[in-house]
C-alpha positions, 0 to 999 in steps of 0.5 A: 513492437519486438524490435523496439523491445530488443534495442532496449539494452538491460541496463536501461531497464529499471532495476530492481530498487535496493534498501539504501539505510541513509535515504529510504525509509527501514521496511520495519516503519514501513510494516507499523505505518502498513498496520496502522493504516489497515487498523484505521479503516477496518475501525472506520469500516465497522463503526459505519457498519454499526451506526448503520444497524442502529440506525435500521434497528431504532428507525 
């Protein structure tokens, strides 16, 4: 196992991947689509969790 590890040279190992302006997407829509997915499922989360309570309150 060691000795596999050490035939591996450093430029075949996957670098660390850089911000590329034409090809990725900007981390700033990144972040706006990250809060907006988070914002979704704590609205799904706690609309469950209110429809639960109403319905242990009324049945």
């Amino acid at each position: 196992m060691a000795e596999a590890q050490k035939r591996l040279s450093h430029t075949t190992l996957k670098r660390r991947q850089r911000f590329h302006p034409k090809r990725d997407v900007r981390p700033a829509v990144l972040a706006k689509a990250n809060r907006l997915v988070i914002s979704a499922a704590a609205f799904i989360g706690l609309s469950f969790l209110a429809i639960v309570i109403l319905q242990a309150l009324l049945g």
